[in-house]
C-alpha positions as CSV (number, residue, x, y, z in Angstrom):
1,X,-34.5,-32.0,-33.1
2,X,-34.9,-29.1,-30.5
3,X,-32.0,-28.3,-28.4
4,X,-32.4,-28.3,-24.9
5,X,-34.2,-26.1,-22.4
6,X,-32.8,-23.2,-20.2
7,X,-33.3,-24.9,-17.3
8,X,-32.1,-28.1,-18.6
9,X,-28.6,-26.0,-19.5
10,X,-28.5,-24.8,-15.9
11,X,-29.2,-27.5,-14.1
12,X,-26.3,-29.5,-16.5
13,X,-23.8,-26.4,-15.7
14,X,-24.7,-26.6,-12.4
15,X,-23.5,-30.0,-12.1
16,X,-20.3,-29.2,-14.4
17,X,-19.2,-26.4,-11.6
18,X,-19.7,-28.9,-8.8
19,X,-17.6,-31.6,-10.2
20,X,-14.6,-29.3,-11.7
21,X,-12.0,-27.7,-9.7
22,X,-12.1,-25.3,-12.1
23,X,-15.6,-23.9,-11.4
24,X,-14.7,-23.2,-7.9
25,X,-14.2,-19.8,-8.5
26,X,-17.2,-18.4,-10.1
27,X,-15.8,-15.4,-12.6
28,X,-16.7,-12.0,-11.5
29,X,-20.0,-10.6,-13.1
30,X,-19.1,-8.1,-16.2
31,X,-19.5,-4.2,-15.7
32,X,-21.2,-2.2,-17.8
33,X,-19.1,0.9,-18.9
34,X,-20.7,4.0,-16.8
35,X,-21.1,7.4,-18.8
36,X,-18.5,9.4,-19.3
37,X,-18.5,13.2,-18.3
38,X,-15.9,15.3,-21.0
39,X,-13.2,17.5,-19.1
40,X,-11.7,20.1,-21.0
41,X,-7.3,20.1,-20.4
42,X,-5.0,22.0,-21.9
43,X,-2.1,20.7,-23.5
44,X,0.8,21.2,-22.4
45,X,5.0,21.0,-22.4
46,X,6.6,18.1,-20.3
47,X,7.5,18.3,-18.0
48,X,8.0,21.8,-18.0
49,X,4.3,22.3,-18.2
50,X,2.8,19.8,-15.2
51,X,1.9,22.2,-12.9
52,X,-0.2,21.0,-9.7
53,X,-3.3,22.4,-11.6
54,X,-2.2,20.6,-14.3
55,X,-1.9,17.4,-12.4
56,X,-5.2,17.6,-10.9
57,X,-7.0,18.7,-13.7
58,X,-5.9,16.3,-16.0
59,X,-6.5,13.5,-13.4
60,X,-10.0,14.7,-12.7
61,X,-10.4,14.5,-16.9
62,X,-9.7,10.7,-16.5
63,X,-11.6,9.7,-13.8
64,X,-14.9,11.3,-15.4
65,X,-14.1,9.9,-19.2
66,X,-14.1,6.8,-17.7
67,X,-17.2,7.2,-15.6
68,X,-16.7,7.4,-12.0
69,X,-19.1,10.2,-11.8
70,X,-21.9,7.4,-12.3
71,X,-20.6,6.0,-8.7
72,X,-22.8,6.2,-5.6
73,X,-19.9,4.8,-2.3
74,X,-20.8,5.3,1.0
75,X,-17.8,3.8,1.9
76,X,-14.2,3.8,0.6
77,X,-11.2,1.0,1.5
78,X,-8.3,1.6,-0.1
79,X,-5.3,-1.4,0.1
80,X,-2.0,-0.5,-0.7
81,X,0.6,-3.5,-1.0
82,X,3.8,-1.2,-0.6
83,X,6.1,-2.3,-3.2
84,X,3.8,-4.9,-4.5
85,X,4.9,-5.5,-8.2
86,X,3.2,-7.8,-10.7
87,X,6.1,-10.3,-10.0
88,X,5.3,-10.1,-6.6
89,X,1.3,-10.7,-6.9
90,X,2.1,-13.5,-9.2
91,X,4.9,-15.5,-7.6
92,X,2.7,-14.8,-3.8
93,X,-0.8,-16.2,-5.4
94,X,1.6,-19.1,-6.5
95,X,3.0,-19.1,-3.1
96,X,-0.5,-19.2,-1.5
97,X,-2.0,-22.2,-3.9
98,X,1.2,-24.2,-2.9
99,X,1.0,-23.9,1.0
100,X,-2.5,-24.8,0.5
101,X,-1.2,-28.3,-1.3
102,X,-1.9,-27.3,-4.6
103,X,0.3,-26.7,-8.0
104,X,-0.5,-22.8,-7.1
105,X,-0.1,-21.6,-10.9
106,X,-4.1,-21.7,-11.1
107,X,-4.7,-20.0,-7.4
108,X,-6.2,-16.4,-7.2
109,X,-5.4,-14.1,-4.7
110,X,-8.3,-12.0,-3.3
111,X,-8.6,-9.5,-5.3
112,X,-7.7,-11.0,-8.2
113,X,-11.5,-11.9,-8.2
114,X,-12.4,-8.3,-8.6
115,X,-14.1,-7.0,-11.8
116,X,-12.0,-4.4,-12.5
117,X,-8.4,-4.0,-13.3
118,X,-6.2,-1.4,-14.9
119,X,-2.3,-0.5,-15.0
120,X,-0.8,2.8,-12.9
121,X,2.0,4.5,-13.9
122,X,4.0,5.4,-10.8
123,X,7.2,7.5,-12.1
124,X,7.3,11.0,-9.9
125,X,8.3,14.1,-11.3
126,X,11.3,13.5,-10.8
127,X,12.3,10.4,-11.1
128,X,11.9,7.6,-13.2
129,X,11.7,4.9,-10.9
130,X,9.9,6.4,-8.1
131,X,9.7,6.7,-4.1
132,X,6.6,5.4,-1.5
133,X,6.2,9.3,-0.3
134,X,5.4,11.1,-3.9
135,X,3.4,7.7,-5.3
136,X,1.2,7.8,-2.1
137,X,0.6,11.8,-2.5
138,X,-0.4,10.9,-5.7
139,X,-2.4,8.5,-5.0
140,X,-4.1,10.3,-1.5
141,X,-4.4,14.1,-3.1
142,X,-4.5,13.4,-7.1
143,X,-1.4,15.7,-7.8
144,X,1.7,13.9,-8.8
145,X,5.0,15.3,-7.0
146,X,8.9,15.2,-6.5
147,X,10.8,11.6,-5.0
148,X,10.3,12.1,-0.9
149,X,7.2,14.2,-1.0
150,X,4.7,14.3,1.9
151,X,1.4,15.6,1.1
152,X,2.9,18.5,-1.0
153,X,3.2,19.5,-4.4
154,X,6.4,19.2,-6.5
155,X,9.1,21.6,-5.2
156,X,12.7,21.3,-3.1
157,X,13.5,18.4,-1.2
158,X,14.4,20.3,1.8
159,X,12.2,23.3,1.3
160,X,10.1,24.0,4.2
161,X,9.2,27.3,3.1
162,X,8.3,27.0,0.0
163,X,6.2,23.6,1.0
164,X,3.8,25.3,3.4
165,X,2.6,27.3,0.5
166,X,2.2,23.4,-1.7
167,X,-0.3,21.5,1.0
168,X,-2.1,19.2,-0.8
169,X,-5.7,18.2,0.7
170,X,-6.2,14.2,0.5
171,X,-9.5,12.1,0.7
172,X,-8.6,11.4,4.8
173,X,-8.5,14.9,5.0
174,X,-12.3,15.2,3.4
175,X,-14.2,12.3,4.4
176,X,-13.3,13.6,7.7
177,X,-14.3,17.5,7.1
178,X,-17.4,15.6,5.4
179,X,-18.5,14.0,8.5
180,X,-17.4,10.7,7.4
181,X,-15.3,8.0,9.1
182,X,-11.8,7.5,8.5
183,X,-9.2,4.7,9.5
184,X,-5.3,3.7,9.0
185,X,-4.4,0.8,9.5
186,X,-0.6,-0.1,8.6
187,X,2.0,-2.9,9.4
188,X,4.8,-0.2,9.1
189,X,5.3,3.4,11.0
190,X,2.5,5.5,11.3
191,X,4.7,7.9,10.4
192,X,6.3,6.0,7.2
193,X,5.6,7.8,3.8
194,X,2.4,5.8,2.5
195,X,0.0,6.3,6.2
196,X,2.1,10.3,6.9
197,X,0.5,11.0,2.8
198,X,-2.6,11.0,3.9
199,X,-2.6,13.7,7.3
200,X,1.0,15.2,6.9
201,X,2.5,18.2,4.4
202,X,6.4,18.2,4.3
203,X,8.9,18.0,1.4
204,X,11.0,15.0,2.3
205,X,9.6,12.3,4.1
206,X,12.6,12.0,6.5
207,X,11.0,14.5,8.9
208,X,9.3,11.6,10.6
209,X,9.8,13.3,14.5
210,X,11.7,16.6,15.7
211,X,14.6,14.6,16.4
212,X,15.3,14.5,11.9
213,X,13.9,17.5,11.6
214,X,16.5,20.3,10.2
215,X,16.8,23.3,12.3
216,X,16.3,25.6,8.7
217,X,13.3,24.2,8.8
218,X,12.2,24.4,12.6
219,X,13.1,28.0,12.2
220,X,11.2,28.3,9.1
221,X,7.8,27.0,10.5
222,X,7.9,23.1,9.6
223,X,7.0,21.1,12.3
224,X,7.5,17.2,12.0
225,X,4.9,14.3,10.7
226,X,4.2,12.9,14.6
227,X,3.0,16.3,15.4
228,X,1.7,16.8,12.7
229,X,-0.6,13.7,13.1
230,X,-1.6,15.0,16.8
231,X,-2.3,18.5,15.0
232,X,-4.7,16.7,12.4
233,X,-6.5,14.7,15.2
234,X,-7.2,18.0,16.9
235,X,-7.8,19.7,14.2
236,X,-10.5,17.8,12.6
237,X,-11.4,15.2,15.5
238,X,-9.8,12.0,13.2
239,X,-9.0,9.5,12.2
240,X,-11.3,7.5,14.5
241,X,-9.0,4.0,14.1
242,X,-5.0,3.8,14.0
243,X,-3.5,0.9,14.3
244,X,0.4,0.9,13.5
245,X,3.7,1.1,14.8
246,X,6.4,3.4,15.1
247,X,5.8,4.2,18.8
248,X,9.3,6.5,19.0
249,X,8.2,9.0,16.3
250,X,5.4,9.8,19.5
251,X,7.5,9.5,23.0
252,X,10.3,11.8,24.1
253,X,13.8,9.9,24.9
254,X,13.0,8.4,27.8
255,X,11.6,4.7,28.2
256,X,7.7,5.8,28.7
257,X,6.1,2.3,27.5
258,X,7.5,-0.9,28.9
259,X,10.7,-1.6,27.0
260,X,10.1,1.8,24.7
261,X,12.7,4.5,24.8
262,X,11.3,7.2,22.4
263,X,13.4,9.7,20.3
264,X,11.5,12.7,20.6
265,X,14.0,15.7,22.1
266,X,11.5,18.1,22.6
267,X,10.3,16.2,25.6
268,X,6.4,16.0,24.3
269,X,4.8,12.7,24.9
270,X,2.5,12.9,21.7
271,X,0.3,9.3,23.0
272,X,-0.2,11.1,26.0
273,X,-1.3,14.4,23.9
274,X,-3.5,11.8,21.7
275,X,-5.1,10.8,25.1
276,X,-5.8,13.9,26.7
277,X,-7.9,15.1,23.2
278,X,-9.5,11.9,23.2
279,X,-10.3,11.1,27.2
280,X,-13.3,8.5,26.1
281,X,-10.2,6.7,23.5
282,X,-8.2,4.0,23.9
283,X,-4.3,3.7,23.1
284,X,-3.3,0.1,22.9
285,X,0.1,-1.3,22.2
286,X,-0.2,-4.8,22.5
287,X,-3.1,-7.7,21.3
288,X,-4.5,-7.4,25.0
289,X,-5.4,-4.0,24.9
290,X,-6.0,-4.4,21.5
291,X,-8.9,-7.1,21.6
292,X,-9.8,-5.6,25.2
293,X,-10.5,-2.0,23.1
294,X,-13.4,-3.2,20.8
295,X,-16.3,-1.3,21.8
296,X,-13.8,2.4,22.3
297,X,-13.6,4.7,19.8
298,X,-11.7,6.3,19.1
299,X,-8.6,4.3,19.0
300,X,-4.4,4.9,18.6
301,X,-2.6,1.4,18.6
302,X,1.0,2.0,18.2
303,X,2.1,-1.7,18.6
304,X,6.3,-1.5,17.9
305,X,9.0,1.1,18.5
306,X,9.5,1.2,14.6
307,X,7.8,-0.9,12.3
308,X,5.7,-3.6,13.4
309,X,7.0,-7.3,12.5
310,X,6.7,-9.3,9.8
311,X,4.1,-11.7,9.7
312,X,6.4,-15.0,10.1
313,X,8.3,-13.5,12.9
314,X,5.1,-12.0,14.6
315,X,4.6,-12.5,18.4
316,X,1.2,-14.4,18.5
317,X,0.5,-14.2,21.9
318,X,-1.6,-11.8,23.5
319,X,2.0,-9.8,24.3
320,X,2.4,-9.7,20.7
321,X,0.5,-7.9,17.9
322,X,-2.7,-8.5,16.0
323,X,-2.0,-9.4,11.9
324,X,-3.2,-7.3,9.1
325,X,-6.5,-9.6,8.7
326,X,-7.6,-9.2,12.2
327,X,-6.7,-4.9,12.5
328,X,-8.7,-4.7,9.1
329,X,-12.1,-6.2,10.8
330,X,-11.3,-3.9,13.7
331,X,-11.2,-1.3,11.6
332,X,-14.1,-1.9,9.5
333,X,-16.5,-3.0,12.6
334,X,-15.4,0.4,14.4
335,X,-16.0,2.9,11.1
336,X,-19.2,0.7,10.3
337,X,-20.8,2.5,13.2
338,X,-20.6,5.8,11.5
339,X,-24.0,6.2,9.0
340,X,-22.2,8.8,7.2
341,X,-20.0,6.4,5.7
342,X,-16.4,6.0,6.1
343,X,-12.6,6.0,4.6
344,X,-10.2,3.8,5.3
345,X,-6.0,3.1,4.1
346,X,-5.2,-0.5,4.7
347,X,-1.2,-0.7,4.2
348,X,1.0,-3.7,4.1
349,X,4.0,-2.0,4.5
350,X,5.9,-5.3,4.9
351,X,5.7,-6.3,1.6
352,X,8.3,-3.4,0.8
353,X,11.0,-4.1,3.5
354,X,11.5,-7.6,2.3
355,X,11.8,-6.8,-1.1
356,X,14.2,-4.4,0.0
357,X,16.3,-7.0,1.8
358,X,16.7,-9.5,-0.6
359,X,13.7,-12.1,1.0
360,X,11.1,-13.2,-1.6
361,X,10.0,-15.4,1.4
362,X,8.7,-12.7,3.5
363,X,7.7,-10.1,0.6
364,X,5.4,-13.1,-0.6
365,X,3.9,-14.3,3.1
366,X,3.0,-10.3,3.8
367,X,1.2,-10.1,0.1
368,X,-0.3,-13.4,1.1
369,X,-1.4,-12.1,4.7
370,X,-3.1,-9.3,3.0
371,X,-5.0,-11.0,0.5
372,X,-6.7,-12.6,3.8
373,X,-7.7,-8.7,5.1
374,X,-9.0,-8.0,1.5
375,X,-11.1,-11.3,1.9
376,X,-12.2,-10.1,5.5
377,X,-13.0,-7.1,3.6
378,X,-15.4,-8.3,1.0
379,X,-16.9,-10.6,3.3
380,X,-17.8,-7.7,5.7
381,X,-19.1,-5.3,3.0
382,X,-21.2,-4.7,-0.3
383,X,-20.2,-4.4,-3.2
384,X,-23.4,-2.0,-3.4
385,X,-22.3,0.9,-1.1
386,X,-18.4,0.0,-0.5
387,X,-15.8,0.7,-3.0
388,X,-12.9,-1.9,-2.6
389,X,-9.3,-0.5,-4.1
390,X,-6.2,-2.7,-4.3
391,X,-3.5,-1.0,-5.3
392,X,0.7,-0.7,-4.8
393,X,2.9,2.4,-5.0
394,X,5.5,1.2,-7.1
395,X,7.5,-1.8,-8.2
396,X,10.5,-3.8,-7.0
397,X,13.2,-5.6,-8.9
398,X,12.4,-9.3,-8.3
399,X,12.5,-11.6,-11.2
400,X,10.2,-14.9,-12.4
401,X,12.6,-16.6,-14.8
402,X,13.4,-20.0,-16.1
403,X,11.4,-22.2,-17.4
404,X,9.9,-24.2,-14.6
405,X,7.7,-27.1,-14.7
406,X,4.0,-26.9,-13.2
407,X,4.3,-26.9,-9.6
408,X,7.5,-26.1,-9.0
409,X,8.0,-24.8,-5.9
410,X,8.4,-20.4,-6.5
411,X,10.9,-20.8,-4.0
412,X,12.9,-23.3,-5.2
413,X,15.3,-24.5,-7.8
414,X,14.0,-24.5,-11.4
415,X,13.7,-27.7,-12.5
416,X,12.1,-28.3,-16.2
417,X,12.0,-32.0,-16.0
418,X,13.4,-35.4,-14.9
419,X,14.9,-36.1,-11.6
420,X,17.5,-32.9,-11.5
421,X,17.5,-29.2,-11.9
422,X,18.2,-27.1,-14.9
423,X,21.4,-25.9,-15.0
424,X,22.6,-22.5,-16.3
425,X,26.1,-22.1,-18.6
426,X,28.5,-23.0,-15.5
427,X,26.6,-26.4,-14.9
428,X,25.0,-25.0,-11.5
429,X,21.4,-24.4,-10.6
430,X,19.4,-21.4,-10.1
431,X,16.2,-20.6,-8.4
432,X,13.0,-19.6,-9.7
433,X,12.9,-15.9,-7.9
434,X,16.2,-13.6,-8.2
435,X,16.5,-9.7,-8.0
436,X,18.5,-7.5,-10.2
437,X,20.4,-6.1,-7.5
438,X,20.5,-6.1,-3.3
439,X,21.7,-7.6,-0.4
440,X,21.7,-11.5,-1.8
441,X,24.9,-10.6,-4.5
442,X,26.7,-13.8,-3.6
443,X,30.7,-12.2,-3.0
444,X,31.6,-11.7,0.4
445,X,30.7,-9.1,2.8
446,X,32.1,-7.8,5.8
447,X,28.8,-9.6,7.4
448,X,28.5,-13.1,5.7
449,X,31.0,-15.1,4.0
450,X,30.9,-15.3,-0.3
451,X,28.2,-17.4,-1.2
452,X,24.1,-17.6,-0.6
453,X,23.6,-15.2,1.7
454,X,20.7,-15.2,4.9
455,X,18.0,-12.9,6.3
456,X,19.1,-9.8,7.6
457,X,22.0,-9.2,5.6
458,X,23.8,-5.8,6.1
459,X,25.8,-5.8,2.5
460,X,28.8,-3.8,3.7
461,X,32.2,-4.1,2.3
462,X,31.3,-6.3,-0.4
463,X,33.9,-8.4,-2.5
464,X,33.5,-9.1,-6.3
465,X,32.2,-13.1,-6.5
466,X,34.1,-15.2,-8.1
467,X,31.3,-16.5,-10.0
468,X,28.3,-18.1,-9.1
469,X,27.7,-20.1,-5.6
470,X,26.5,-24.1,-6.3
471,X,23.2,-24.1,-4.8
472,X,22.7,-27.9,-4.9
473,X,23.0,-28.5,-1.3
474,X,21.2,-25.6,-0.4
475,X,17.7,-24.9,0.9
476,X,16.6,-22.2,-1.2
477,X,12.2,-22.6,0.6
478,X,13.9,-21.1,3.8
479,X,12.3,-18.2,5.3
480,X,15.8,-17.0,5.5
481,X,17.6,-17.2,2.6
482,X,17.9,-14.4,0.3
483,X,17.3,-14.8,-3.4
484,X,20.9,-14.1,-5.8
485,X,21.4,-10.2,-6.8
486,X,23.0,-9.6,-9.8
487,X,24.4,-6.4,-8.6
488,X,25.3,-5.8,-4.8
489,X,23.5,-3.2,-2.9
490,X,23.0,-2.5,0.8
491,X,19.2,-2.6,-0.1
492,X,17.0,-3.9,-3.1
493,X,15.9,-1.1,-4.9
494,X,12.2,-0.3,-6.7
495,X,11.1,-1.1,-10.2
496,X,10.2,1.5,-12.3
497,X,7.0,0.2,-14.5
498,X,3.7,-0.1,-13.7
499,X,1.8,-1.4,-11.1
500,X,-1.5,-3.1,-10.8
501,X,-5.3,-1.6,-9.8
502,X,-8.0,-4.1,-8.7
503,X,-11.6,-2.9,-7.5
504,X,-15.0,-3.5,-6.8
505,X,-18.1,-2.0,-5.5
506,X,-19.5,1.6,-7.4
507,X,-17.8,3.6,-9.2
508,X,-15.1,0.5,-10.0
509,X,-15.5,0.5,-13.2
510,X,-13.8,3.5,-13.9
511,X,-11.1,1.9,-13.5
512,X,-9.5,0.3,-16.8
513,X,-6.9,0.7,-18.8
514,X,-3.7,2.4,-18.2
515,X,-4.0,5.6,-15.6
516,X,-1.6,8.4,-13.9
517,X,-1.1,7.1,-10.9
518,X,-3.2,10.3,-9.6
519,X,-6.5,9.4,-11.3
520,X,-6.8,7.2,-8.4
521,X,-7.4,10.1,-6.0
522,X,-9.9,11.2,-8.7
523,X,-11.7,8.1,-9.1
524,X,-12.0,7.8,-5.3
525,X,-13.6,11.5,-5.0
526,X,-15.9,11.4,-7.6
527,X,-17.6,7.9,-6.8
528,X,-18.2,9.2,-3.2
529,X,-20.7,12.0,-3.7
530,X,-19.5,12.8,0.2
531,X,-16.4,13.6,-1.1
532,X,-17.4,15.3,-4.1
533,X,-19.8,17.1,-2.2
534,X,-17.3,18.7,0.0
535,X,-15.2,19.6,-2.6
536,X,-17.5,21.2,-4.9
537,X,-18.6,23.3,-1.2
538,X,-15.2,25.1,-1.8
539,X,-16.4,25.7,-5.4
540,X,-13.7,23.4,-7.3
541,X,-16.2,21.8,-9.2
542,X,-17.4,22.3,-13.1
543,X,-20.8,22.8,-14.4
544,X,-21.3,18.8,-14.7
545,X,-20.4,18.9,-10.6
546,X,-16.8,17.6,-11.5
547,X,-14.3,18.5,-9.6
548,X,-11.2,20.0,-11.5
549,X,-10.0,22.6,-9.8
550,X,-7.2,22.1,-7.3
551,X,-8.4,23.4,-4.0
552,X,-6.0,25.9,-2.3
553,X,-3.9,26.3,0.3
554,X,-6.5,27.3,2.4
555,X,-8.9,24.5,1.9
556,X,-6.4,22.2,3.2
557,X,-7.3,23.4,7.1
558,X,-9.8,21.8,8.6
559,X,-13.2,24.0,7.9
């Protein structure tokens, strides 16, 4: 007996997927393994060896072995979930499936659908556990540096001198020399560490406006990220979209936009600099002027005094401020009209700050808001010309443990079975989601009473608990409450291990396995041949059109 036909097989499979919740979700086609291109590096001491060079080099070496010559991208988005550990992506796709009615354990985030994956390691030179400022260099120049770096190579924390002479050029700073487009779009400060990495050079990111900047290193030449973002938009006419907060980094101490009192003491209005190099532009600072700006380019939305709210506290109203989703298709419909191509940083800063306070709640609805502007994403682009990166900078210290039954609420109480919850050693219950240390330690504060604590917690003159709080009466789903810390902390710290890479579009393949976090930079550069064109121009590139060598100083200035 003959087995059936082809088409017999497909037309049965086809009426599988449409009956089975499983086939929802058609699996993402396999990619073939591009061609690798050999990059000589030599070896070396560590870490007394990793020199810049060094950094680059060996990150360029990567990249090519694993083929990201072979890509062709006219455009490049790059998604950076600040602090968005593996815990994080799990227990917020979990999140997502569950406030869509499901059990949530079998629910894919966005980019979870992407072909390619691979591990980054995000340590700095020097630190274990690492810092958003150095991870994004890394990530934005392909040169790993020092905890608090801006767009510099390793060196002193606080010196401005010797950091003038360590600029580091990034892929903003190319695609824009390149005649491409380029974009930031962030929910935090413009002038935060992960959007200031990719137009800003100082040695410790808390130079943010004159106001923090050190008068050693005013008198030394240093000038501060703000004006160091209006000197970057002069200086090479980009980026063409900004849409952020951290309005006070801009204004001078006076109260210039409605309800906005500014901290610059050098009395320059920087929006009003922005506006007067960019007559035809439009700054916005609200979802009016932000829906009524569509057709302007180029555009500066500075939407908060700091950074912009989270997304369950967000002002909806057109008073308020647009969400990630909807300042990603601005963003992309804008660069779009560029036919050179375009580059574009999409950060959920959020994600970070409520990690850092203790509030799964939050640090899981911002992941889940940006897996909506990675969706608008895809669905605006192709996979044939647009490379798609989702990445984070570093981890966070939030725990998945217990052994909870299918469909347990993430935020809840763990239960394994039967009517009541599992019980630790003491008889009490415990939730699903804890952090190894922060704000949430349960003794009391000079804030909040001992027990669970709530959202926004300032953990002040804290008192040793006297054990654990009972939790049985207690709504552990609230936005609000904060998850238990083993270890009290005014702030949740990062994690130190690795992070997750998810991409699609050419030159994606290259990414697998485990990588420095730099070979993202080099992955980035050498699938855009706009990029690699303009590097290989200032003659850093190999015979095989690679390029290895780390550009100096000099290229760093707009050509």
């Amino acid at each position: 007996m003959t087995g059936p036909s082809r088409a017999t097989l497909a037309v049965a499979l086809a009426v599988t997927c449409s009956t089975l919740a499983a086939c929802a979700s058609a699996p993402a086609p396999r990619i073939a393994a591009p061609a690798a291109v050999s990059v000589d590096v030599p070896a070396i001491a560590h870490p007394a060896g990793e020199t810049p060079a060094w950094w680059y080099r060996s990150g360029a070496a990567r990249a090519a072995g694993n083929g990201a010559m072979d890509g062709r991208a006219k455009n490049v988005i790059v998604f950076l979930g600040d602090g968005m550990s593996l815990t994080t992506v799990a227990a917020a796709r979990i999140f997502a499936g569950q406030q869509a009615g499901n059990p949530g354990e079998e629910h894919l985030l966005a980019w979870e659908h992407f072909p390619a994956t691979a591990f980054s390691k995000t340590y700095n030179t020097d630190a274990q556990t690492p810092d958003s400022a150095g991870t994004m260099t890394a990530i934005a120049t392909g040169v790993k540096t020092h905890i608090g770096a801006i767009g510099v190579s390793a060196g002193g924390h606080n010196g401005c001198a010797q950091s003038r002479g360590n600029r580091l050029q990034g892929w903003l700073a190319l695609a824009a020399d390149a005649g491409m487009g380029t974009g930031i779009v962030t929910t935090a400060r413009l002038t935060h560490a992960t959007p200031a990495a990719t137009y800003a050079h100082v040695p410790n990111r808390n130079w943010e406006s004159d106001a923090s900047l050190p008068d050693a290193a005013r008198a030394a030449g240093c000038t501060d990220i703000a004006s160091q973002f209006i000197d970057f938009a002069r200086e090479r006419g980009a980026p063409q979209v900004v849409l952020a907060g951290g309005a006070r980094a801009f204004l001078p101490d006076e109260e210039v936009l409605p309800g906005v009192r500014g901290k610059r003491r050098d009395g320059r209005n920087l929006v009003a600099e922005w506006q007067a190099l960019h007559p035809e532009g439009a700054f916005v600072h609200d979802t009016r002027q932000f829906e009524a700006a569509r057709s302007a380019s180029p555009v500066l939305g500075l939407f908060e005094p700091g950074h912009m709210q989270y997304e369950h506290d967000r002002d909806r109203g057109p008073g308020g401020e647009p969400d990630l989703e909807a300042m990603t298709r601005f963003a992309i419909q804008s660069l779009a009209r560029n036919d050179a191509g375009y580059v574009l940083l999409v950060e959920s800063g959020r994600i970070d700050h409520a990690n850092h306070e203790g509030n799964a709640y939050r640090a899981l609805d911002e992941t889940v808001a940006m897996s909506r502007a990675v969706q608008a994403a895809v669905d605006m682009t192709s996979a044939e010309d647009t490379l798609i990166v989702v990445t984070a900078d570093h981890s966070h210290v939030l725990n998945f443990a217990g052994y909870p039954r299918r469909g347990n609420p993430i935020l809840g109480k763990v239960h394994e079975g039967g009517s009541g919850p599992a019980l630790d050693a003491l008889g009490l219950p415990y939730t699903t989601l804890s952090y190894a240390n922060g704000p949430g330690y349960p003794g009391a504060s000079a804030t909040q009473p001992a027990g669970p604590k709530r959202h926004y917690h300032v953990a002040r003159g804290v008192h040793a608990a006297a054990g654990r709080p009972d939790l049985s009466r207690v709504d552990t789903t609230d936005p609000d409450y904060l998850q238990e810390a083993l270890v009290p902390l005014d702030a949740e710290t990062h994690g130190g291990e690795d992070v997750g890479i998810w991409a699609r579009g050419p030159g994606s393949a290259a990414f697998r396995g485990t990588l420095e976090q730099n070979v993202i930079y080099h992955v980035i550069v050498q699938a855009t041949p706009k990029l690699r064109e303009r590097l290989c121009a200032s003659g850093t590139c190999n015979a095989d059109g690679v390029p290895v060598e780390l550009p100096a100083p000099g290229e760093v200035a707009a050509p």
